[in-house]
C-alpha positions in Angstrom: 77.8 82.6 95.6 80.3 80.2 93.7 84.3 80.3 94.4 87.2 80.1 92.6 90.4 78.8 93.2 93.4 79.9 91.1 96.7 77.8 90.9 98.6 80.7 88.4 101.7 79.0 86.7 103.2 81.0 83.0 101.8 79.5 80.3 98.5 78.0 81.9 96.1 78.2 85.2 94.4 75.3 86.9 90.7 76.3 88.5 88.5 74.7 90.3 84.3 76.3 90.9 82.4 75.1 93.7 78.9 75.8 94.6 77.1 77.2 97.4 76.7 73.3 98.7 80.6 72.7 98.0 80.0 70.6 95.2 82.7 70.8 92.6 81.2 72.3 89.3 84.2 72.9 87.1 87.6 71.7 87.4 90.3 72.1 84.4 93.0 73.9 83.1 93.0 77.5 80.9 95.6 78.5 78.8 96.4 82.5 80.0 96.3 83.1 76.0 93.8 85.9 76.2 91.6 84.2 73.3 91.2 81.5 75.7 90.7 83.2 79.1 87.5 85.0 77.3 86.2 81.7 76.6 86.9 80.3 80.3 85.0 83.9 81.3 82.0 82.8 79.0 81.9 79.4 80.4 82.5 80.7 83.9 79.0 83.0 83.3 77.4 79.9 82.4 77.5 77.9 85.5 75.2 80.1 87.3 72.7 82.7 85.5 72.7 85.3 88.0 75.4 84.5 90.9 78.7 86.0 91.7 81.7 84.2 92.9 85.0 85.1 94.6 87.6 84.2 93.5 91.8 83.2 94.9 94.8 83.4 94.0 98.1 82.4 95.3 100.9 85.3 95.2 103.6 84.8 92.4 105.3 86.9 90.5 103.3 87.8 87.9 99.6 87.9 89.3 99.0 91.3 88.9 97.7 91.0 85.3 95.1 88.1 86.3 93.4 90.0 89.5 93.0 92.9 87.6 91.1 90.5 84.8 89.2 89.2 87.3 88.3 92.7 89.1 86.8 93.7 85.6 84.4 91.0 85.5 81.1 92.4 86.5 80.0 88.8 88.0 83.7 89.0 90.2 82.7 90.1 93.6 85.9 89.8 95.7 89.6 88.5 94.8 92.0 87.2 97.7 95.7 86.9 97.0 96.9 84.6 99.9 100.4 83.5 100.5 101.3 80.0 99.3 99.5 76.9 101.2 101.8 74.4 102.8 104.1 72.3 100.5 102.1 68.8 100.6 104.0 65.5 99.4 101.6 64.9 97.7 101.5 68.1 95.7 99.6 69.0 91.8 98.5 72.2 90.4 94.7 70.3 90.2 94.7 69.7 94.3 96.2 73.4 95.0 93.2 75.1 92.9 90.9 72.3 94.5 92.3 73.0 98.2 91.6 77.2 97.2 87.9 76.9 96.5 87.2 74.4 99.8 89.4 77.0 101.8 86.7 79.6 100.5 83.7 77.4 100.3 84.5 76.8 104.4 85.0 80.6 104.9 81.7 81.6 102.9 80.2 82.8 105.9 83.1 85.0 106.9 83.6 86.5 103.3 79.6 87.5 103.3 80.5 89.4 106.4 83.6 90.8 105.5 85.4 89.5 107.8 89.0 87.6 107.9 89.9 84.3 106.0 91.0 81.9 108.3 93.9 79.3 107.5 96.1 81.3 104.9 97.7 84.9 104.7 96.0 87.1 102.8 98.4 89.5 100.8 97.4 93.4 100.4 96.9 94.8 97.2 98.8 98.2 96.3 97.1 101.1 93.9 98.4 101.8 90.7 99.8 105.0 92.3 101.7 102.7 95.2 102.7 100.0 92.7 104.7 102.5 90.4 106.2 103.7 93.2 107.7 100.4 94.2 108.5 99.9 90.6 110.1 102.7 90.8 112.0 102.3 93.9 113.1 99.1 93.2 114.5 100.6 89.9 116.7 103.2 91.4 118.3 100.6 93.8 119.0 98.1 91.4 121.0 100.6 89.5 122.8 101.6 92.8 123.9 98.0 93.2 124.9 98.3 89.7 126.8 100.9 89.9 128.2 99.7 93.2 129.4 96.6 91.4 130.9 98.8 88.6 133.2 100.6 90.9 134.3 97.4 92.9 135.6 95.9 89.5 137.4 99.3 88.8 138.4 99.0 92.3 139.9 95.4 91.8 141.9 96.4 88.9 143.8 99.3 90.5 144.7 97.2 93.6 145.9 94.3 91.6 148.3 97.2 89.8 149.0 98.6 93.4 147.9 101.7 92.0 145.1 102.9 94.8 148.0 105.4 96.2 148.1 107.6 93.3 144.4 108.7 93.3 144.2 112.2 93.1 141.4 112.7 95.4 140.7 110.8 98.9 136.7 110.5 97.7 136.5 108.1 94.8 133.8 109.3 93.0 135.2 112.7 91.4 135.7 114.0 88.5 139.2 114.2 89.1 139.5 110.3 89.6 137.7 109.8 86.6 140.1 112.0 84.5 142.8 110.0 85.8 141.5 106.7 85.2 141.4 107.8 81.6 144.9 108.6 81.4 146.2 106.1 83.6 148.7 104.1 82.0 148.2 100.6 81.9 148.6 97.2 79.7 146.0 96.8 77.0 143.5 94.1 78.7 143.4 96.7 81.5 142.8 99.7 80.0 140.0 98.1 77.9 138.2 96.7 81.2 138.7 100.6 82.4 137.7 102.1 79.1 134.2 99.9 79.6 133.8 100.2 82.9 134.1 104.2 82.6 131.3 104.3 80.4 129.0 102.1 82.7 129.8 104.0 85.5 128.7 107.3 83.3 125.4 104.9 82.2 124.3 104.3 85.7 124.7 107.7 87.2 122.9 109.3 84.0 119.8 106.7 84.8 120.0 107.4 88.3 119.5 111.0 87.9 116.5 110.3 85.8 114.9 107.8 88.9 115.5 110.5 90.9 113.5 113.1 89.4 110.6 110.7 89.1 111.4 109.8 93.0 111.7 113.4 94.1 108.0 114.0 92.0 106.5 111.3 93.5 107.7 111.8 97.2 106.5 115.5 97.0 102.8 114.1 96.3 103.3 111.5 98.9 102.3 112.7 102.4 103.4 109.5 104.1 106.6 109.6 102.3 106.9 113.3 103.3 106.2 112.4 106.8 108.7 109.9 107.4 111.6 112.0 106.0 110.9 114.1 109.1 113.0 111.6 110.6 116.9 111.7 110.9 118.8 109.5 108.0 115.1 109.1 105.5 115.6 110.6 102.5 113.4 110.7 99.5 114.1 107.5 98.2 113.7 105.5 101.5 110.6 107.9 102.7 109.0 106.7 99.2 110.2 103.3 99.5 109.0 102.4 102.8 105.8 104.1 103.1 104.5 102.6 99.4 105.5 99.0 101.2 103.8 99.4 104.2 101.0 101.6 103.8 97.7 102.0 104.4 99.0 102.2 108.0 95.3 101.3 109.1 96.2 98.0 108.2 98.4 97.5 111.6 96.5 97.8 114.8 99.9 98.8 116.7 103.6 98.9 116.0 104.4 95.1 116.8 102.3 94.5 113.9 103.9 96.3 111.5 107.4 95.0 112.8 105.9 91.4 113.0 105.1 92.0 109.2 108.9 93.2 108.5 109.8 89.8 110.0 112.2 91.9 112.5 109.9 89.7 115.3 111.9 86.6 116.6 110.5 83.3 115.5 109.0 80.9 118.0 109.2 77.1 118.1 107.4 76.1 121.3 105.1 72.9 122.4 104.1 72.5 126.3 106.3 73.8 128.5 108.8 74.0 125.9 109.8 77.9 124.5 112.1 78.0 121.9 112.5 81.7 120.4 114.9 81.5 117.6 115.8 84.4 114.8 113.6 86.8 113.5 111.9 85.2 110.9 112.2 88.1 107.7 109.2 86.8 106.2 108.3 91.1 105.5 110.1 93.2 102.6 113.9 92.8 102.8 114.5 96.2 101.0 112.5 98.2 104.1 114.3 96.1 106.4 117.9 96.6 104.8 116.5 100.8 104.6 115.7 100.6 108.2 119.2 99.1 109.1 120.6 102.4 107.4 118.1 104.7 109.3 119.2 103.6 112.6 122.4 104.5 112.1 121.5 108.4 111.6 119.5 107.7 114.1 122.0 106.1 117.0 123.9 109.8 116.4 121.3 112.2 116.5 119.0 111.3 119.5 120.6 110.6 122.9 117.9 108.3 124.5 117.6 105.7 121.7 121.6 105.6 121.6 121.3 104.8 125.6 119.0 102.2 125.2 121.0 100.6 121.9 123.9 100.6 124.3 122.4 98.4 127.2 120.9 96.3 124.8 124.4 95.8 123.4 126.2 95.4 126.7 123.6 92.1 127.6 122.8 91.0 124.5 125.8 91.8 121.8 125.5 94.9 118.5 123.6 92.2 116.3 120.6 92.1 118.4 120.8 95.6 119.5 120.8 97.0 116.1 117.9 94.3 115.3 115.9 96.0 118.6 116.7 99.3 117.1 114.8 98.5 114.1 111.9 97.1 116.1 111.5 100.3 117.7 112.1 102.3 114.5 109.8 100.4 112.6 107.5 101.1 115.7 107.8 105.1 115.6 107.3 104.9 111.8 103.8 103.5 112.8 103.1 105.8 114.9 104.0 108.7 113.1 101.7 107.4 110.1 99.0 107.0 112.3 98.9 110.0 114.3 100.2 112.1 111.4 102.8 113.3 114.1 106.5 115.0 112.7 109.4 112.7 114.5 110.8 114.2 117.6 113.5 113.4 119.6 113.2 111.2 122.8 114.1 114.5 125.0 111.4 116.6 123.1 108.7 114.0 123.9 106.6 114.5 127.3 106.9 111.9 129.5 103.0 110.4 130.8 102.0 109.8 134.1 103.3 107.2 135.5 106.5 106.7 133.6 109.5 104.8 135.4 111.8 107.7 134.9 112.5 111.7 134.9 114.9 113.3 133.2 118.0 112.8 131.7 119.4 108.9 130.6 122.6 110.5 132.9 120.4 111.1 136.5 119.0 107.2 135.3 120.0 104.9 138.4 119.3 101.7 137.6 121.7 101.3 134.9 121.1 98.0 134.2 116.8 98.1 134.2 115.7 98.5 130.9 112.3 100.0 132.3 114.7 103.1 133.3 115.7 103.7 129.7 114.6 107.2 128.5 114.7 105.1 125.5 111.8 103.4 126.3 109.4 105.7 128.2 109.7 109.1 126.5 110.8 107.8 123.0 110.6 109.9 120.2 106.8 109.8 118.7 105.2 109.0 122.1 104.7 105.3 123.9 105.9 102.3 121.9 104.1 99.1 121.8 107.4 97.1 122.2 109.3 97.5 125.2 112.9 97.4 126.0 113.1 93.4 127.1 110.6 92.5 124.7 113.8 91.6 122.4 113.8 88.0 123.7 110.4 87.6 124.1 108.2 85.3 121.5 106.3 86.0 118.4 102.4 86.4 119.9 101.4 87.9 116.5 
């Protein structure tokens, strides 16, 4: 077995081969012309007559093109795509590729049996089918934030005027408003800034309807997708966006993992006796975190027992951290619902197991101020949670 380590940049890669003994057979640069990455295949071939290697990668931006190269090389028997080593000061694209291949030469025995690398993060690889649908989703919500900016400049104009008063309808978005921002009278710098911004405005929603058909055609074939939109506040576009980010579920052995990888999991900082629990990191996707912070707020209406627990949370601890426990727990039921294939419930439709620290209603709950009481926390809405209700505090194990 030989391996391969990567270090990706645009215009050129920097590889380093090493042997089953860990001696270094071939270190130089390749150009990522295509002409020349045959040739570095054909020389590659020619440093063993019959072995395979694996190979590494670093994530980037743009790596998707070279792992699937690699994958269609008969003589490629795995690719990893880890997260970036630690920043050296010492640091050159020839000692990153040569730090990739010892990292797998030292974990050969692990990668024959299948098991985990140790010392870097490996990254997951989404299907074509779960790639478009990021693509896609990240399409439709960069032309929401387009649009948003749009209206915010047409916004700007009429207040500088005063003019915000003489809308015609309360809702901004009408077609009444945009009838009278055409014949609004103004001086020629502003009308032309409105004239433009009109048509943008037109140019976005017209795109936006498009996304949305491919969304709604995509989420229909999506059971995960379909699944979470079960829940209050998910529609089609955050049901597609979150499960193509986080799925295979398999992936998370229980719920803390999956909100450990969503970074809503508070860093640690400790040594000895010393615990220092700080933030939560948001190392995970930002646009399934900043979709689960509009979740929970559909969610803080419609069931009684997560509201109950979001409000002793926010009594002790303030609404930041509350709202940050709220997604915890959300990103928590999501995992369970993907794994169990369960529709959400709410908190009071849920059984409560034997054992449980409480019966009945969050009003006939006594200790007001035990978290452990919470209907939130026993009988929540897809069954026990992994993270409990004073876990909000308590350090990143994972």
């Amino acid at each position: 077995m030989l391996y391969l380590g990567i270090d990706l940049h645009l215009k050129q890669m920097t590889v380093s081969l090493r042997n089953q003994n860990g001696d270094v057979l071939l270190r130089r640069q390749v150009s990522t012309r295509w002409p020349k990455l045959e040739e570095f295949r054909k020389q590659l071939h020619q440093a063993s007559a019959t072995e395979k290697y694996v190979a590494v990668v670093e994530v980037c931006g743009f790596h998707d093109w070279l792992v699937q190269w690699l994958r269609q090389d008969e003589r490629c028997g795995q690719v990893l795509v880890v997260q970036p080593l630690g920043r050296s000061a010492s640091k050159t694209d020839r000692r990153d590729a040569h730090g990739l291949s010892e990292l797998l030469w030292v974990n050969r025995e692990r990668l024959l049996r299948g098991d985990r690398v140790h010392g870097v993060r490996t990254v997951h690889m989404p299907s074509e089918e779960e790639q478009a649908a990021r693509c896609l989703t990240q399409a439709r919500e960069r032309l929401t934030r387009r649009r948003t900016q749009t209206l915010n400049q047409i916004h700007k104009i009429l207040r500088r005027r005063n003019l915000e008063w003489e809308r015609p309808t309360k809702t901004f978005q009408t077609v009444k408003v945009r009838q009278w921002l055409k014949t609004l009278e103004l001086d020629p710098i502003d009308r032309s800034a409105i004239n433009q911004l009109l048509v943008q405005w037109a140019l976005w929603d017209e795109q936006l309807q498009a996304a949305d058909g491919w969304i709604q055609e995509r989420f229909l074939a999506n059971r995960n997708a379909c699944l979470l939109a079960t829940m209050p506040g998910v529609s089609m576009f955050i049901g597609l966006a979150i499960a193509c980010r986080i799925t295979p579920i398999t992936r998370f052995p229980r719920g803390r993992s999956l909100a450990n990888f969503l970074g809503l999991t508070p860093g640690c900082n400790s040594s000895g006796d010393t615990e220092r629990v700080g933030s939560i990191t948001k190392i995970g996707s930002r646009m399934v975190r900043y979709l689960l912070a509009q979740v929970i707020q559909h969610l803080l209406r419609r069931d009684g027992g997560i509201r109950a627990w979001y409000q002793r949370i926010k009594r002790r601890r303030g609404s930041k951290v509350a709202r940050v426990a709220v997604m915890r727990r959300t990103a928590a039921i999501m995992w369970r619902m993907l794994s169990t294939g369960e529709s959400w419930r709410r908190s009071s439709e849920m059984p409560v197991a034997a054992g449980e620290p409480w019966q009945g209603d969050a009003s006939q709950d006594k200790r007001a101020g035990d978290p452990s009481s919470d209907p939130g926390v026993a009988g929540f809405s897809t069954g026990a949670s992994s993270l409990l209700a004073g876990e909000e505090v308590t350090p990143c194990l994972a």
